[in-house]
N, CA, C and O atoms as a Maestro MAE file, in Angstrom:
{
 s_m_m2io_version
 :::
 2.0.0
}

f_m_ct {
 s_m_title
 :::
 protein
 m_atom[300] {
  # First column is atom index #
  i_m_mmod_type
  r_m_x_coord
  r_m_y_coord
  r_m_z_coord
  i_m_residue_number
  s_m_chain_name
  s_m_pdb_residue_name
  s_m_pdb_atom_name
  i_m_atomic_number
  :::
  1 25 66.225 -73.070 118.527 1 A "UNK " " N  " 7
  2 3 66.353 -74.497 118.362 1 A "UNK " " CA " 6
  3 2 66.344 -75.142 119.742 1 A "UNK " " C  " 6
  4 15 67.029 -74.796 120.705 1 A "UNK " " O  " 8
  5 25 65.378 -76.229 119.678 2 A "UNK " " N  " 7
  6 3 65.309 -76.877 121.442 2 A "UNK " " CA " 6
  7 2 66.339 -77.424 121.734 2 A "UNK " " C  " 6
  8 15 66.800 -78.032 120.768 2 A "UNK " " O  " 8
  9 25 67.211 -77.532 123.051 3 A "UNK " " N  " 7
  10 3 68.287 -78.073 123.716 3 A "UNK " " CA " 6
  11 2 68.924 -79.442 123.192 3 A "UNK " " C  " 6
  12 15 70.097 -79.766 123.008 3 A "UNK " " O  " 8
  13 25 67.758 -80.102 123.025 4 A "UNK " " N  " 7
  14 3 67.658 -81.574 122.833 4 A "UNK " " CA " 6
  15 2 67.968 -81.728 121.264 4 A "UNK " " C  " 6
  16 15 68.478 -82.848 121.291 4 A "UNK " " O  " 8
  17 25 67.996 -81.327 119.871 5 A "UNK " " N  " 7
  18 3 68.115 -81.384 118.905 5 A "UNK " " CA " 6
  19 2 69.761 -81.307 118.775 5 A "UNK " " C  " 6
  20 15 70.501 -81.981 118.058 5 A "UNK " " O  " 8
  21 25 70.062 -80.313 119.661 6 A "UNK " " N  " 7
  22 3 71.619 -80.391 118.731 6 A "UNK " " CA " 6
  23 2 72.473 -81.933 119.321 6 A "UNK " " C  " 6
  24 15 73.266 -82.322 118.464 6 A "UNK " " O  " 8
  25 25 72.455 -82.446 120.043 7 A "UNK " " N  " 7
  26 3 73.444 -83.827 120.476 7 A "UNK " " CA " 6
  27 2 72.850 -84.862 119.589 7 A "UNK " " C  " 6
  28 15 73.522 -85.877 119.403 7 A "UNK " " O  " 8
  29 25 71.233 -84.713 118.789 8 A "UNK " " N  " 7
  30 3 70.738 -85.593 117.894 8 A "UNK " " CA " 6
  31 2 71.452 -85.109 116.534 8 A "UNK " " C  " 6
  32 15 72.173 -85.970 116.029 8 A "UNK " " O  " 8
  33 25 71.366 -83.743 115.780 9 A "UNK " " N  " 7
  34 3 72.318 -83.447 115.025 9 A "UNK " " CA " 6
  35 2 73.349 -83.772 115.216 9 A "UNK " " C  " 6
  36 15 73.577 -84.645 114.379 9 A "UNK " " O  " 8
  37 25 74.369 -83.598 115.949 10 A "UNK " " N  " 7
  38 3 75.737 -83.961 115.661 10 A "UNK " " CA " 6
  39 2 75.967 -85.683 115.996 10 A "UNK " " C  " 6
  40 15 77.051 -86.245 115.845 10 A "UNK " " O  " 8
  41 25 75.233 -86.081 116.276 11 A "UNK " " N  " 7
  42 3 75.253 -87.750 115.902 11 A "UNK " " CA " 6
  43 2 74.765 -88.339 114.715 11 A "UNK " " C  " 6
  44 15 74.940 -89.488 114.311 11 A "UNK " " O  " 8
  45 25 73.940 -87.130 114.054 12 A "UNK " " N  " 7
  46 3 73.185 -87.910 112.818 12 A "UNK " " CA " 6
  47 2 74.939 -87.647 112.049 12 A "UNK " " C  " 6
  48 15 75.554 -88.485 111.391 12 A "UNK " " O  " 8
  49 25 75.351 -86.396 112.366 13 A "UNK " " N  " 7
  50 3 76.298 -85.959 111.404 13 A "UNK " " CA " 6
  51 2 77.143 -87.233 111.649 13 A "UNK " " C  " 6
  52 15 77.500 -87.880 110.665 13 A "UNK " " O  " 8
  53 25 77.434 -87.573 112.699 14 A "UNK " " N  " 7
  54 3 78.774 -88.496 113.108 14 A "UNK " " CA " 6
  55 2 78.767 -89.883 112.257 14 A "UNK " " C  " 6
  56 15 79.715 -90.471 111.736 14 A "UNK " " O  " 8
  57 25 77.169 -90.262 112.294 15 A "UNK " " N  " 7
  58 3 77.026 -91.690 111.347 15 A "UNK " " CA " 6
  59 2 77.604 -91.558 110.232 15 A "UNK " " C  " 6
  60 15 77.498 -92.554 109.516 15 A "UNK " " O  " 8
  61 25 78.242 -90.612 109.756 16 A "UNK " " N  " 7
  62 3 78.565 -90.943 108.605 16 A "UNK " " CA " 6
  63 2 80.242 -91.294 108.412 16 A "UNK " " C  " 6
  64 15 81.025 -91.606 107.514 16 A "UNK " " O  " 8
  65 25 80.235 -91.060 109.677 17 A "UNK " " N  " 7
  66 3 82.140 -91.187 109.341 17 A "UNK " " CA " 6
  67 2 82.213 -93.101 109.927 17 A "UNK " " C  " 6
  68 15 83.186 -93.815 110.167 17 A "UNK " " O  " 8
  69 25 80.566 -93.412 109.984 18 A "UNK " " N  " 7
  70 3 80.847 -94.980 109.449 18 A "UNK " " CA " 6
  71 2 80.524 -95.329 108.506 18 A "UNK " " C  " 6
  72 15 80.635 -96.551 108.409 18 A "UNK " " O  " 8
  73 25 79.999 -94.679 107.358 19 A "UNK " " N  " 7
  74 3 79.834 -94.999 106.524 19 A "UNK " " CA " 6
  75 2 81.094 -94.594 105.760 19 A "UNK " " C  " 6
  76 15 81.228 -95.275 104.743 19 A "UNK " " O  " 8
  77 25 82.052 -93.693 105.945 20 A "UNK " " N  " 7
  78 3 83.250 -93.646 105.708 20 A "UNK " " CA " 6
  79 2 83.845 -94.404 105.958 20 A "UNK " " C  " 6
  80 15 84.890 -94.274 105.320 20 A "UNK " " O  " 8
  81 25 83.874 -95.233 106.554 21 A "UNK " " N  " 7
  82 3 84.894 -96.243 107.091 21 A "UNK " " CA " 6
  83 2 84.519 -97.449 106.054 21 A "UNK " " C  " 6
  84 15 85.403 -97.900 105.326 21 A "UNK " " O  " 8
  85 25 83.160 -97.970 106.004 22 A "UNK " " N  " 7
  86 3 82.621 -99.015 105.159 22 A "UNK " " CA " 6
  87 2 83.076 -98.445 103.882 22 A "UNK " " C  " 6
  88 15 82.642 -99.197 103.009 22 A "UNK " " O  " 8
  89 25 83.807 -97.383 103.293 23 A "UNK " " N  " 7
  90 3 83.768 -97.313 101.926 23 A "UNK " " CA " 6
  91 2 85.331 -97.158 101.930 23 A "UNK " " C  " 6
  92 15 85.819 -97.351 100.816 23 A "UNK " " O  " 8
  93 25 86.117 -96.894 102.798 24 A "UNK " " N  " 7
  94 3 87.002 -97.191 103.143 24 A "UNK " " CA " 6
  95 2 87.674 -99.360 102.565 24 A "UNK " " C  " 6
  96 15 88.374 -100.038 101.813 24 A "UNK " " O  " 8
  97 25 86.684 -99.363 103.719 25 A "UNK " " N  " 7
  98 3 87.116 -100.849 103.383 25 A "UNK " " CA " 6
  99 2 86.731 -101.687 102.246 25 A "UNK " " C  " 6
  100 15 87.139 -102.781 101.857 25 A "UNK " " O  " 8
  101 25 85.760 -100.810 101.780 26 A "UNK " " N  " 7
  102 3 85.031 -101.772 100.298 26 A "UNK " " CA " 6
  103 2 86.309 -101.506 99.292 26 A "UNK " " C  " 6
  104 15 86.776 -102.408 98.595 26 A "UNK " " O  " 8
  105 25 86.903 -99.938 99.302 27 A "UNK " " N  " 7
  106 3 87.283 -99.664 98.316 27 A "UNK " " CA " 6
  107 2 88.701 -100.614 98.395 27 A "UNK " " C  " 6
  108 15 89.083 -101.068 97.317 27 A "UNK " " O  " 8
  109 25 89.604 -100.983 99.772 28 A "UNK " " N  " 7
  110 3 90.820 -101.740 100.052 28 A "UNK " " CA " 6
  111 2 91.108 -102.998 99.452 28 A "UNK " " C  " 6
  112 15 92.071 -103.538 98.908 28 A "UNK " " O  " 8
  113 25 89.318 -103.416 99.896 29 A "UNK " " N  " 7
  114 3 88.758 -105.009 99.405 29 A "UNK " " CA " 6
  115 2 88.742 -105.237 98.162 29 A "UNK " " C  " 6
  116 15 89.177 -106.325 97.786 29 A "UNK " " O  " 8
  117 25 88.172 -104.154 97.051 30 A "UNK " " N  " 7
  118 3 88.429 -104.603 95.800 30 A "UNK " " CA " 6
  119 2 89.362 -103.977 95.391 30 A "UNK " " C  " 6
  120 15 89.475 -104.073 94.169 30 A "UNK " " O  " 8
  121 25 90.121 -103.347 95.883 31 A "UNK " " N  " 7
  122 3 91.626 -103.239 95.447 31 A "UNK " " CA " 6
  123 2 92.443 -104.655 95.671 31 A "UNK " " C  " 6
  124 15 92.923 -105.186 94.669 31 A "UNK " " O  " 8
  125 25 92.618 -105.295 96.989 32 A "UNK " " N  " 7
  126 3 93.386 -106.500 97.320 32 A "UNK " " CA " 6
  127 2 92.843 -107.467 96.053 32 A "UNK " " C  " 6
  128 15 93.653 -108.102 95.378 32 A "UNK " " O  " 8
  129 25 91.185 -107.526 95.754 33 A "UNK " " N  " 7
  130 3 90.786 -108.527 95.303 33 A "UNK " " CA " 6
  131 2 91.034 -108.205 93.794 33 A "UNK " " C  " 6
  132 15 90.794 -109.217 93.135 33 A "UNK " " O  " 8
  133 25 91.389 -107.263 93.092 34 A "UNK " " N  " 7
  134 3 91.713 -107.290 91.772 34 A "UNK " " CA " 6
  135 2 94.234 -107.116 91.239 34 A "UNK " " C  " 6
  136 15 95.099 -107.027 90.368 34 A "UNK " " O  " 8
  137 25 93.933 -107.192 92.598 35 A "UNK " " N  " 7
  138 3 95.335 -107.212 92.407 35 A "UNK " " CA " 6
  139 2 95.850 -109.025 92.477 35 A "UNK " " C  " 6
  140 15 96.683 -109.636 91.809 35 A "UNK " " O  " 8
  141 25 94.998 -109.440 93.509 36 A "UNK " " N  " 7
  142 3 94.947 -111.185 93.343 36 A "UNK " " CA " 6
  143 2 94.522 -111.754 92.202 36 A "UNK " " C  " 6
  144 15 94.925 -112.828 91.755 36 A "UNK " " O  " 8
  145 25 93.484 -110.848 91.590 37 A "UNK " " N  " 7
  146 3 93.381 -111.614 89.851 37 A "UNK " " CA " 6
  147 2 93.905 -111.373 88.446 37 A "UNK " " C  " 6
  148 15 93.946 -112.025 87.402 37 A "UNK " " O  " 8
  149 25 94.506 -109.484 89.080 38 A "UNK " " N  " 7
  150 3 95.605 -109.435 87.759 38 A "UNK " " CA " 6
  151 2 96.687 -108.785 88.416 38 A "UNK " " C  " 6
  152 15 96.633 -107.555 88.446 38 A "UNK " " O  " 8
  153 25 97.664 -109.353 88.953 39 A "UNK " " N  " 7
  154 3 99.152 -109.276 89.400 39 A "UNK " " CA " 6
  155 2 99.732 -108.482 88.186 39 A "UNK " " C  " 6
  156 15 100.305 -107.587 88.808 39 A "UNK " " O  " 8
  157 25 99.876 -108.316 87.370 40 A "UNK " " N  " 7
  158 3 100.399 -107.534 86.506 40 A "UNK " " CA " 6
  159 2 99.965 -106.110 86.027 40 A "UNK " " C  " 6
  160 15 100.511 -105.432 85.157 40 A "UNK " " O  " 8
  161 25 98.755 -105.771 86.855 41 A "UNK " " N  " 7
  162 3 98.688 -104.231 87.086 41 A "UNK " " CA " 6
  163 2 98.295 -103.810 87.686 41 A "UNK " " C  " 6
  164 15 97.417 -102.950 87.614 41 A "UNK " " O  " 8
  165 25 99.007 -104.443 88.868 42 A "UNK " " N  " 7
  166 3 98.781 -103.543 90.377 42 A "UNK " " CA " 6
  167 2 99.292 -102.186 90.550 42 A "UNK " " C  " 6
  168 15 98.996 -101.496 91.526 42 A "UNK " " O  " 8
  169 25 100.124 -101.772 89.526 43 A "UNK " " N  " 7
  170 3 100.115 -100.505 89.876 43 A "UNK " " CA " 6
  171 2 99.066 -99.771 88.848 43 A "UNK " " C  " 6
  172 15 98.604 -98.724 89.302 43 A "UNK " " O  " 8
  173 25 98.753 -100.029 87.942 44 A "UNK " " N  " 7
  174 3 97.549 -99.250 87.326 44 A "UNK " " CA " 6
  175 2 96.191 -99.461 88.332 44 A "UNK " " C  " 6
  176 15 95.408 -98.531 88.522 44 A "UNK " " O  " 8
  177 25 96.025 -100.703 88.906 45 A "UNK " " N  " 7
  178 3 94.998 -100.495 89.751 45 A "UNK " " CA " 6
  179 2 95.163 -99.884 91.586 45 A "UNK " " C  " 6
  180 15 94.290 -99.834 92.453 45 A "UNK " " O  " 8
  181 25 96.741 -99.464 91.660 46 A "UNK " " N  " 7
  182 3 96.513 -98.498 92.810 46 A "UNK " " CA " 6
  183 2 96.517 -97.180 92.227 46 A "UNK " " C  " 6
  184 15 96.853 -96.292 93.011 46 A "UNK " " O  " 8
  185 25 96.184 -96.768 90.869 47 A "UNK " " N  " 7
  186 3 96.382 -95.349 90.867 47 A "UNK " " CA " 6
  187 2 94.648 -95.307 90.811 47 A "UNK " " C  " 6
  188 15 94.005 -94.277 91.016 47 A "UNK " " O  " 8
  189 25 94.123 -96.459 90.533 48 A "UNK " " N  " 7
  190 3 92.671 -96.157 90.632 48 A "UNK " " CA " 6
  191 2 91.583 -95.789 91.817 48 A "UNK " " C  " 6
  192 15 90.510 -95.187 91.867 48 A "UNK " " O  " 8
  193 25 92.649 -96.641 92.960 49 A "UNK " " N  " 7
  194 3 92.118 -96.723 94.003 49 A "UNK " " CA " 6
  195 2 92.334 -95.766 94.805 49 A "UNK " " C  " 6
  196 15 91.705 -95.901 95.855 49 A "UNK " " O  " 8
  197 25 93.054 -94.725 94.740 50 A "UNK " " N  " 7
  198 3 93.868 -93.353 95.293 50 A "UNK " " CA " 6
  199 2 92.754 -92.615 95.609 50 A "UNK " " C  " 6
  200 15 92.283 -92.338 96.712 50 A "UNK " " O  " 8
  201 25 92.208 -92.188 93.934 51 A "UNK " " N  " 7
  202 3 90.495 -91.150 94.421 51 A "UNK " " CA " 6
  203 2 89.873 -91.721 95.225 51 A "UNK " " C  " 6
  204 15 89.641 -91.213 96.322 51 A "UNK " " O  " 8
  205 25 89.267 -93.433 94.735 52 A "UNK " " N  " 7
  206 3 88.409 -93.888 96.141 52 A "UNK " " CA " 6
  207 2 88.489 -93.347 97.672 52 A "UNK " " C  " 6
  208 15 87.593 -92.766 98.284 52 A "UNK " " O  " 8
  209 25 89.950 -93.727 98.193 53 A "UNK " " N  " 7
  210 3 90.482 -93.138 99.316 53 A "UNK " " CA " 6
  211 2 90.254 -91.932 99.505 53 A "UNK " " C  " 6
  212 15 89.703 -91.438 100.489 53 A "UNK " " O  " 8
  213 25 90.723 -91.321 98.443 54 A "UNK " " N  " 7
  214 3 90.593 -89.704 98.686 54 A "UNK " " CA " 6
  215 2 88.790 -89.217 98.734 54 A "UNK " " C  " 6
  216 15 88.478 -88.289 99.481 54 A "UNK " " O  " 8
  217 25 88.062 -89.690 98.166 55 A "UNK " " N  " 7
  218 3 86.550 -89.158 98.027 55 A "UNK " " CA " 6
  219 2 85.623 -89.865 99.235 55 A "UNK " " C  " 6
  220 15 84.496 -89.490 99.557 55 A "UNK " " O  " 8
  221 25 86.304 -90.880 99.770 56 A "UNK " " N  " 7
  222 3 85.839 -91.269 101.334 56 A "UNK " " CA " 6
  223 2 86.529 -90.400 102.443 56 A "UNK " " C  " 6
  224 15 86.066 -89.963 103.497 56 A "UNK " " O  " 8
  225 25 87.489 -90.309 102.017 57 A "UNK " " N  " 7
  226 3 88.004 -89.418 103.298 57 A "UNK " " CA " 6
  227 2 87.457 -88.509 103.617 57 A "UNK " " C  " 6
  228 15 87.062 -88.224 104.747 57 A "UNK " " O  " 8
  229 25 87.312 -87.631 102.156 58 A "UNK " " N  " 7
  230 3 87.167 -86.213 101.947 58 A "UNK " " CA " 6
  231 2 85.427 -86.197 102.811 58 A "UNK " " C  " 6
  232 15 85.146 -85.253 103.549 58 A "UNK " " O  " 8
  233 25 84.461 -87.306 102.580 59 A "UNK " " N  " 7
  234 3 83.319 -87.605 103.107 59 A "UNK " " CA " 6
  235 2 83.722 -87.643 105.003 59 A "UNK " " C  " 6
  236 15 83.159 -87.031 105.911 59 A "UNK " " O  " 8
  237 25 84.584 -88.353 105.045 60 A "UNK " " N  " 7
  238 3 84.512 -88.344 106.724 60 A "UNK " " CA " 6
  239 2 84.939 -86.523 107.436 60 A "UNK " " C  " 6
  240 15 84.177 -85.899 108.173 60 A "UNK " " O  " 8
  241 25 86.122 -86.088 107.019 61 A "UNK " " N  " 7
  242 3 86.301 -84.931 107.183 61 A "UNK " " CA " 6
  243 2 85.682 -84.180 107.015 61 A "UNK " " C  " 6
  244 15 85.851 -83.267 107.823 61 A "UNK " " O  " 8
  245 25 84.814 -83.982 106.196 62 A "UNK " " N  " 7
  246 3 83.276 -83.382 106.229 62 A "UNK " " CA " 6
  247 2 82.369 -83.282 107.171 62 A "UNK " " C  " 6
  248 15 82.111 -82.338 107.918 62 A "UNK " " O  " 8
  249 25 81.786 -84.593 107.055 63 A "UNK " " N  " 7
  250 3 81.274 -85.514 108.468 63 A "UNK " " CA " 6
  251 2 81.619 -84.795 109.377 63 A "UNK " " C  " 6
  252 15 80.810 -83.977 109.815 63 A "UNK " " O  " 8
  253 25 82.908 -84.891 109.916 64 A "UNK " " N  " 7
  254 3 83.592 -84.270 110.771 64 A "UNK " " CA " 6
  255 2 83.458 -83.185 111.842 64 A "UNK " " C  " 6
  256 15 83.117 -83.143 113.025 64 A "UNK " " O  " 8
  257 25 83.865 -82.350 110.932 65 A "UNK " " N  " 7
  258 3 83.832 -80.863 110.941 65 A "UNK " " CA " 6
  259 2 82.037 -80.693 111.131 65 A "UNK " " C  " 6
  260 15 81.507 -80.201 112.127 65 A "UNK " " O  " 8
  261 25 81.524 -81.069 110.284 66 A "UNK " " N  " 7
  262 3 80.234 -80.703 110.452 66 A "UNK " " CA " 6
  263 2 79.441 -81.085 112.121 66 A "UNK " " C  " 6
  264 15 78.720 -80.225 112.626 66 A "UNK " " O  " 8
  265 25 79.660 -82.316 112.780 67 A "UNK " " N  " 7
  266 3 79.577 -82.589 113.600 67 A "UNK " " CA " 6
  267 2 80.216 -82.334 115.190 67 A "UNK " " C  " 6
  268 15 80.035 -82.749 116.335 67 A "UNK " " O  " 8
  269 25 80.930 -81.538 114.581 68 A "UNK " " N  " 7
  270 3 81.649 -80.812 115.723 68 A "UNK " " CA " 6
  271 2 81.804 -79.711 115.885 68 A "UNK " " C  " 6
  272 15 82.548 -79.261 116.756 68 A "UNK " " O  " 8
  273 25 80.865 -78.739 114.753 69 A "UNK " " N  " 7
  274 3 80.359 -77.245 114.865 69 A "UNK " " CA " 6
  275 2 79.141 -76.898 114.943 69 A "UNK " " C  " 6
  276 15 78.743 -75.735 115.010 69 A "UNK " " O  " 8
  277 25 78.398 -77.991 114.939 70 A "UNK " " N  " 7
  278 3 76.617 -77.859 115.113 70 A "UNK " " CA " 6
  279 2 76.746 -77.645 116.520 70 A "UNK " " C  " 6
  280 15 76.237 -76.567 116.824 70 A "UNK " " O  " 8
  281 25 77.258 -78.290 117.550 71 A "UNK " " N  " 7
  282 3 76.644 -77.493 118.915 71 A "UNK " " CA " 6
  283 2 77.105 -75.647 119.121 71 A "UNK " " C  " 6
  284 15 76.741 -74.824 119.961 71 A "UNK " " O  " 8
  285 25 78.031 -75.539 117.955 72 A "UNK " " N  " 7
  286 3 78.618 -74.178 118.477 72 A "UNK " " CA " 6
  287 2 78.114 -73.020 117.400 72 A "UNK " " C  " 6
  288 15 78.256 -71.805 117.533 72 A "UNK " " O  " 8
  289 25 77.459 -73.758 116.247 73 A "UNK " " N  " 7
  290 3 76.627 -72.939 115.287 73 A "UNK " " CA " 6
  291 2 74.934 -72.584 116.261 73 A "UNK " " C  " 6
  292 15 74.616 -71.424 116.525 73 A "UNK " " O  " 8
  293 25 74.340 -73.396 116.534 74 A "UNK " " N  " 7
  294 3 73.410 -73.405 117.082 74 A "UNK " " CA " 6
  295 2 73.014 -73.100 118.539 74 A "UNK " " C  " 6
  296 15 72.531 -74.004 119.221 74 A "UNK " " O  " 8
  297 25 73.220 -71.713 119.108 75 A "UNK " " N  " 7
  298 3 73.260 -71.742 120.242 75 A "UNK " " CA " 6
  299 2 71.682 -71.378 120.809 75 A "UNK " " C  " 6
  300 15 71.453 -71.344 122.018 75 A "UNK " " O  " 8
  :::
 }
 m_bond[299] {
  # First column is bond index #
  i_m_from
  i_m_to
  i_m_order
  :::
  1 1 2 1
  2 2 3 1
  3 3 4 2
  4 3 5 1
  5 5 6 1
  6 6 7 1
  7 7 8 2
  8 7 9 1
  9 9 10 1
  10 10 11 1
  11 11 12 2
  12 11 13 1
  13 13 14 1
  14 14 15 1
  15 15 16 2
  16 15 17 1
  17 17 18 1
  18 18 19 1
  19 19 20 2
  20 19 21 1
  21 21 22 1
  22 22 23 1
  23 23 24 2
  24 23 25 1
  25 25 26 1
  26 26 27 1
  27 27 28 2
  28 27 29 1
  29 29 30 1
  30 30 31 1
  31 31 32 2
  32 31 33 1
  33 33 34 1
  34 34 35 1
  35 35 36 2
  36 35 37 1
  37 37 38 1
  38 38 39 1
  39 39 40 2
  40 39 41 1
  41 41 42 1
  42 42 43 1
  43 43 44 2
  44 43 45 1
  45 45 46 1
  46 46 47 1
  47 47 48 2
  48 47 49 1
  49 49 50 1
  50 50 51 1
  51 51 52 2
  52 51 53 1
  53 53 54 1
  54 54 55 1
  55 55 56 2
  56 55 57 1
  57 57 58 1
  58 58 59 1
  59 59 60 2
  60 59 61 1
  61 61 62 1
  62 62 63 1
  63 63 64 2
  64 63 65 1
  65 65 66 1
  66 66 67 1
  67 67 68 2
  68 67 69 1
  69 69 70 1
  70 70 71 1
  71 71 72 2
  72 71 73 1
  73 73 74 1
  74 74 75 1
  75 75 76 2
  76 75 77 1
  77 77 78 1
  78 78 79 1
  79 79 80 2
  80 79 81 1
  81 81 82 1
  82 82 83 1
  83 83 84 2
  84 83 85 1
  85 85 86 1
  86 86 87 1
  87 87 88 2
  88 87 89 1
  89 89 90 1
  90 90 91 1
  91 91 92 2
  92 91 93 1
  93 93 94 1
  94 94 95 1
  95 95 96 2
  96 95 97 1
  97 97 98 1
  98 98 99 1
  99 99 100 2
  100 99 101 1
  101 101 102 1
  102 102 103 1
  103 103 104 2
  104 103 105 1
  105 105 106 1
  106 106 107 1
  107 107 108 2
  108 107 109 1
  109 109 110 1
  110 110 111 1
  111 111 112 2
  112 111 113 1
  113 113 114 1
  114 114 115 1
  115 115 116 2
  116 115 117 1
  117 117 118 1
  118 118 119 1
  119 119 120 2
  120 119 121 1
  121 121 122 1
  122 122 123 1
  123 123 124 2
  124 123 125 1
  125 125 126 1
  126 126 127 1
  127 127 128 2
  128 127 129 1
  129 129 130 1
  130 130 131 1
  131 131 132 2
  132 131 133 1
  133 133 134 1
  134 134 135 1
  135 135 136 2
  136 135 137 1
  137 137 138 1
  138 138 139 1
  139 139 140 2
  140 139 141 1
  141 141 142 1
  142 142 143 1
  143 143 144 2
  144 143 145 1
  145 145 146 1
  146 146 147 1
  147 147 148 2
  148 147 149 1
  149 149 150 1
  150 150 151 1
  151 151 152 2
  152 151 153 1
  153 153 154 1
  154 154 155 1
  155 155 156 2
  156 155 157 1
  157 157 158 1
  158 158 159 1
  159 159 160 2
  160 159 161 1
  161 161 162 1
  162 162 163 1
  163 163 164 2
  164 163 165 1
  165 165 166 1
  166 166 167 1
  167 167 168 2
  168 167 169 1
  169 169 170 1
  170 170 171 1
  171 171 172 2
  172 171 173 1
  173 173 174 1
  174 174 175 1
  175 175 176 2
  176 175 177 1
  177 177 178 1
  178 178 179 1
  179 179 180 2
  180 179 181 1
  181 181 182 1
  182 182 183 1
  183 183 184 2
  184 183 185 1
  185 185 186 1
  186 186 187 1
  187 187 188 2
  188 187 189 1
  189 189 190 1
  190 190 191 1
  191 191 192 2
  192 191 193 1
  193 193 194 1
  194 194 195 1
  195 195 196 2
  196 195 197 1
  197 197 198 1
  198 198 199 1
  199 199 200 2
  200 199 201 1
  201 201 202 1
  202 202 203 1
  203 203 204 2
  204 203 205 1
  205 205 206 1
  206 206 207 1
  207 207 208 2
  208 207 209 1
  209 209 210 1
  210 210 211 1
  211 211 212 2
  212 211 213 1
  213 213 214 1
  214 214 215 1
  215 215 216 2
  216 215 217 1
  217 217 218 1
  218 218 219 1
  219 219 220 2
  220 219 221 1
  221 221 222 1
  222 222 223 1
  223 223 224 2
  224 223 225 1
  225 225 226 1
  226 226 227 1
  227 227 228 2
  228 227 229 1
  229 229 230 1
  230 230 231 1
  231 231 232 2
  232 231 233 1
  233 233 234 1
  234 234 235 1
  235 235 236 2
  236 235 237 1
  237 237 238 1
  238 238 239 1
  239 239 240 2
  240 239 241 1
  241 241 242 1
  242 242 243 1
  243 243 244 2
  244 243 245 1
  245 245 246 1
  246 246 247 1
  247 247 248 2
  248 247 249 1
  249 249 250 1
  250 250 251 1
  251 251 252 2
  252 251 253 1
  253 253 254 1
  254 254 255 1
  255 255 256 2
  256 255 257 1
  257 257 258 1
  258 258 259 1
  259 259 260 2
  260 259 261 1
  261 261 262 1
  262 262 263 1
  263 263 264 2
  264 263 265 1
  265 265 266 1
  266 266 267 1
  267 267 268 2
  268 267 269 1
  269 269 270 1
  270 270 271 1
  271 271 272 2
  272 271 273 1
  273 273 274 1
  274 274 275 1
  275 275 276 2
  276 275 277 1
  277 277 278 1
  278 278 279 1
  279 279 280 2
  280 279 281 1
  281 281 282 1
  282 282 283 1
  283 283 284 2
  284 283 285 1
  285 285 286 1
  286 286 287 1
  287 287 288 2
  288 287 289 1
  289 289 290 1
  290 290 291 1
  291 291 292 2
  292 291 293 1
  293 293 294 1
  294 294 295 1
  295 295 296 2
  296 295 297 1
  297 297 298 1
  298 298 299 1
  299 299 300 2
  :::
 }
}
C-alpha cells in the first residue's frame, strides 16, 4: 500500500465521527422539540431517545478505533 494512502484512510475514517456528532445533535433536537410539545411524556420520550444516543455513539467509536489502527494495520 503507497505511503500516501494511509493519512487519506484514516481521515476518510475520521469524517465520520462528524457525522456522529450531527446525529448526535439531530437526535437532542428532536428530543428538546417533542418534549416542548408534549410535556407529559417526557419520560416516555427519553427512553426513546437513549438508543438514538447509543447507535450514534456506537458509530463514532467505531469511526474511532477504525481510524486509529489503519496506520498500524497497514504497514
Amino acid at each position: 500500500m503507497p505511503e500516501g494512502a494511509k493519512p487519506i484512510g484514516a481521515g476518510a475514517a475520521t469524517m465520520a465521527l462528524a457525522g456522529a456528532a450531527v446525529g448526535i445533535g439531530h437526535v437532542s433536537s428532536s428530543s428538546i422539540t417533542f418534549v416542548a410539545r408534549n410535556p407529559s411524556l417526557a419520560k416516555q420520550s427519553f427512553g426513546y431517545a437513549i438508543p438514538g444516543f447509543a447507535l450514534t455513539e456506537a458509530t463514532a467509536s467505531s469511526a474511532s478505533t477504525m481510524a486509529s489502527s489503519i496506520p498500524f494495520v497497514f504497514r
